[in-house]
C-alpha positions as CSV (number, residue, x, y, z in Angstrom):
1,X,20.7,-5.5,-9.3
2,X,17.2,-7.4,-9.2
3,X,14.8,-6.9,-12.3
4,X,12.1,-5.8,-10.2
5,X,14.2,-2.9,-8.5
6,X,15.1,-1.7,-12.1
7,X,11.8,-1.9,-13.0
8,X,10.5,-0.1,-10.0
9,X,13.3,2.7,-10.8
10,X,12.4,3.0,-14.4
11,X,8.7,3.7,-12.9
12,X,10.2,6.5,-10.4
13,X,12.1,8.1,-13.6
14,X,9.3,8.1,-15.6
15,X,7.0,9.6,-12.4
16,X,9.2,12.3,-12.0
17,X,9.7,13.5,-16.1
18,X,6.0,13.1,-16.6
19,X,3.5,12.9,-13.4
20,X,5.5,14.9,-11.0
21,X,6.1,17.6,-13.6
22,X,2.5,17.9,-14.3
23,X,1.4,18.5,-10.8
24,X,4.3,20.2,-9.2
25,X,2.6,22.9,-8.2
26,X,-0.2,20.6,-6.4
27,X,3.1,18.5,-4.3
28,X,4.1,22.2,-3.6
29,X,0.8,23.2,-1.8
30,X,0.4,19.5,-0.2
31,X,3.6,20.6,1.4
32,X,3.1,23.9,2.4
33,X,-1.0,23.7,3.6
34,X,0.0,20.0,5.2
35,X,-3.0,17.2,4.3
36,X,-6.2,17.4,5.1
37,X,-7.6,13.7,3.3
38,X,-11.0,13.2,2.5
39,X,-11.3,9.9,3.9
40,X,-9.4,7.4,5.8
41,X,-9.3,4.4,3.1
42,X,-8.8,1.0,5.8
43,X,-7.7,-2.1,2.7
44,X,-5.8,-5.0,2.3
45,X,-2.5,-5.3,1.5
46,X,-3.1,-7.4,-1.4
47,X,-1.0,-6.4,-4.3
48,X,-3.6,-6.6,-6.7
49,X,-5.8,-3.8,-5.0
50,X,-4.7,-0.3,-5.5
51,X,-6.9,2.0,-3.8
52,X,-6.2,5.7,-5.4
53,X,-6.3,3.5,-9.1
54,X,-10.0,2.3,-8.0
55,X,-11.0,5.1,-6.3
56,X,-9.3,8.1,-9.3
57,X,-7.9,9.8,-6.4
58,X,-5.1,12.2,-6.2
59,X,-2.7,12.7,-3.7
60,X,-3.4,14.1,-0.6
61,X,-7.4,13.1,-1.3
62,X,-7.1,9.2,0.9
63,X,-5.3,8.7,4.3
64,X,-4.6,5.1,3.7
65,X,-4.1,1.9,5.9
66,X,-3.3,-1.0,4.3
67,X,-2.9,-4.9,6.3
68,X,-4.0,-8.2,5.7
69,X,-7.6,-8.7,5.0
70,X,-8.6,-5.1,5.7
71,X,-8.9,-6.0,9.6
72,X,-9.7,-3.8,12.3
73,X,-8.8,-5.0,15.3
74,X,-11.3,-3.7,19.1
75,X,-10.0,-0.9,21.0
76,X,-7.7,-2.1,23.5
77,X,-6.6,0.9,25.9
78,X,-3.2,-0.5,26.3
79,X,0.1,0.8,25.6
80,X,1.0,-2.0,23.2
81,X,2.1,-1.4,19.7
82,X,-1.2,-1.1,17.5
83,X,-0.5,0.2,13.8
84,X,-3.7,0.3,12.3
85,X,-6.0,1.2,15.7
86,X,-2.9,4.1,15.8
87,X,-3.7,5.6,12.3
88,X,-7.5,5.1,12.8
89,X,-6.6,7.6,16.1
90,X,-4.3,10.2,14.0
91,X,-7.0,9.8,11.1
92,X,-10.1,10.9,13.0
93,X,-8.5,13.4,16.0
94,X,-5.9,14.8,14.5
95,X,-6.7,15.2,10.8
96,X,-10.3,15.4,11.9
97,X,-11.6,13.6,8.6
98,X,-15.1,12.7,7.9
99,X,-15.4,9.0,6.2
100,X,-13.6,6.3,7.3
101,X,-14.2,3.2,4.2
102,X,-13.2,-0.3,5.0
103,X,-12.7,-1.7,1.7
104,X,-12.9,-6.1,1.0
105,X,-12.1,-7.4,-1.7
106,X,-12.4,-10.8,-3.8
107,X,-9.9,-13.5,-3.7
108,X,-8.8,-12.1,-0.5
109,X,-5.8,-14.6,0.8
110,X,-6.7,-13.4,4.2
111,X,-9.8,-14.9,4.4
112,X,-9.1,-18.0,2.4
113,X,-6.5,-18.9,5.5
114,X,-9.4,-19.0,7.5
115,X,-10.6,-22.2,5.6
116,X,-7.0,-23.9,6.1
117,X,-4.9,-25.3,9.2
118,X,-1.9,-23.3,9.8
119,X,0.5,-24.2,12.3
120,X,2.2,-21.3,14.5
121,X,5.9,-21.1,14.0
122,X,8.0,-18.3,14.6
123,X,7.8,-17.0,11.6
124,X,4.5,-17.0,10.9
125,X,3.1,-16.3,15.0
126,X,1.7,-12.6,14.2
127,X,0.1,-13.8,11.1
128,X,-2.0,-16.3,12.8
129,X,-2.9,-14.2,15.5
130,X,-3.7,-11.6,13.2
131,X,-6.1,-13.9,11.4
132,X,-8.2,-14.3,14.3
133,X,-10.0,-11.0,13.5
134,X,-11.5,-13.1,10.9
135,X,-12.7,-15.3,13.1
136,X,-16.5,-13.9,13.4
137,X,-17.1,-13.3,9.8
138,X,-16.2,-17.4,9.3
139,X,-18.5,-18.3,11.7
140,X,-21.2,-16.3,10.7
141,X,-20.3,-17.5,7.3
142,X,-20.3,-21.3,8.1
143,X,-24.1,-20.9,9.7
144,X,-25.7,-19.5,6.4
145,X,-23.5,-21.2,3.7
146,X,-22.2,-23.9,5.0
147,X,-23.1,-26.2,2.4
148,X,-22.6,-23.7,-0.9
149,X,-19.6,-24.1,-3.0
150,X,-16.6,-23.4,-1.8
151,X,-16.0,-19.8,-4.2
152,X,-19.7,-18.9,-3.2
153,X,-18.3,-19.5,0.6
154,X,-15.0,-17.4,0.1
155,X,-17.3,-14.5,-1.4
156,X,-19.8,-14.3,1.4
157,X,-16.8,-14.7,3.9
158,X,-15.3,-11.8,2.6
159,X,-18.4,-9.9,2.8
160,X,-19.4,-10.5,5.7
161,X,-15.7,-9.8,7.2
162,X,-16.5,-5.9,6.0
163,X,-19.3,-5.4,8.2
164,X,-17.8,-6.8,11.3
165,X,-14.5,-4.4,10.6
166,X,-17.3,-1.9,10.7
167,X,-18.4,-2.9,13.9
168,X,-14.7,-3.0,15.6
169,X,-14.3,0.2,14.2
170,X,-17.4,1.2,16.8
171,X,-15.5,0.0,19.7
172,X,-12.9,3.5,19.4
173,X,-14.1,6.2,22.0
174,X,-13.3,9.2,18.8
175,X,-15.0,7.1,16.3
176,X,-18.3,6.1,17.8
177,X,-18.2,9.5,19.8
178,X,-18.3,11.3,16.1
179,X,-20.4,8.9,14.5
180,X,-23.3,9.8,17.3
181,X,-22.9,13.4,17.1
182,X,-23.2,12.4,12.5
183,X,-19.7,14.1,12.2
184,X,-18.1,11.1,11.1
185,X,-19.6,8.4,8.5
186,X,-18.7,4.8,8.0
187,X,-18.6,3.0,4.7
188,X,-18.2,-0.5,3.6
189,X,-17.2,-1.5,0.3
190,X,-15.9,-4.6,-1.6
191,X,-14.0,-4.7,-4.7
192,X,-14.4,-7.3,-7.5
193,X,-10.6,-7.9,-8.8
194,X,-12.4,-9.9,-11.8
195,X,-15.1,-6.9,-13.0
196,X,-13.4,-3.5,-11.7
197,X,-17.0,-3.1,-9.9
198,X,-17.6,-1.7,-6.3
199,X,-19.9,-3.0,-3.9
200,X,-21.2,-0.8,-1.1
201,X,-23.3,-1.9,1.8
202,X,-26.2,-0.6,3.1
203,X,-27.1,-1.0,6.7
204,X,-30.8,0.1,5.2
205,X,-31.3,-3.3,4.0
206,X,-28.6,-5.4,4.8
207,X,-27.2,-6.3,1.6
208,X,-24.4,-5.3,-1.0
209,X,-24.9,-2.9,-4.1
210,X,-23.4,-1.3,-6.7
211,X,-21.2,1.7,-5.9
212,X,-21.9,3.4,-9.4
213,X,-26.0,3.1,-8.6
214,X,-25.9,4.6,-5.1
């Protein structure tokens, strides 16, 4: 058997004598009241970014959607197959939560394929089109810091990406209906892999700050 799968099993062995043990009765009552999340966490699928390790959430506390580069693609009232725009739906009319946080993070592969030429194949044809969400954010991007180093680029890209996932997330009838009547709040936040720090942006005064100083 691979050396990962063992490893991964070890981990499950050791969750169930220890973490599970510890909160049974807490998995009990997430089974018998159903969940009722505090937020809908929207973040990339990156490996390196765990949101309930950054966040010191417990389970039941995040409803969480995880792709590549934190994207959320426009409304589109069709009856195609749309994961994330699906969970953003359940999130906000079923569960009825209150904060929907679209989380970016640094040395996000996502946006660094926006800097590169990929050719379509069939095996990479939903990536690419998936990457055009990114597409804005780039440009914008290009127009301000075109000429800064290529890291300095990156970051801004990745930046910027947040707040225009912020603004697709406007184009859904339930969330821009709630968000009027201040029943639903929108967040955007950008993790630093290197530090550990959170960034949150503030619409206020259109830049990035510290999470731990809001």
């Amino acid at each position: 058997m691979d050396k990962n799968i063992k490893a991964f099993e070890a981990g499950h062995e050791n969750f169930k004598k220890i973490k599970f043990n510890q909160n049974e009765t807490r998995f009990k009552k997430l089974v018998s009241e159903g969940q009722n999340p505090k937020a809908l966490f929207i973040g990339c699928s990156d490996s390196r970014v765990m949101p309930a390790m950054i966040t010191g959430s417990k389970a039941g506390d995040l409803f969480i959607v995880r792709n590549i580069g934190n994207f959320v693609a426009p409304f589109r009232p069709d009856a195609d197959y749309h994961a994330t725009a699906s969970a953003i739906e359940y999130a906000v009319s079923v569960l009825g939560i209150s904060d929907i946080i679209v989380c970016g993070h640094s040395h996000c592969g996502a946006i660094s394929a926006l800097y590169k030429e990929i050719e379509p194949t069939p095996e990479n044809i939903h990536t690419v089109k998936w990457l055009e969400l990114g597409a804005a954010a780039k440009k914008i991007a290009l127009m301000t810091h075109k000429e800064s180093p290529k890291e300095q680029l990156l970051r801004y890209t990745e930046k910027v990406s947040v707040i225009h996932q912020l603004d697709n997330l406007l184009t859904y009838p339930a969330v821009k209906r709630r968000v009027d009547e201040e029943r639903l709040f929108l967040h955007g936040w950008y993790y630093d892999i290197e530090t550990g720090d959170i960034l949150y942006y503030d619409d206020d005064n259109y830049e990035f700050k510290p999470l731990n100083q809001k």
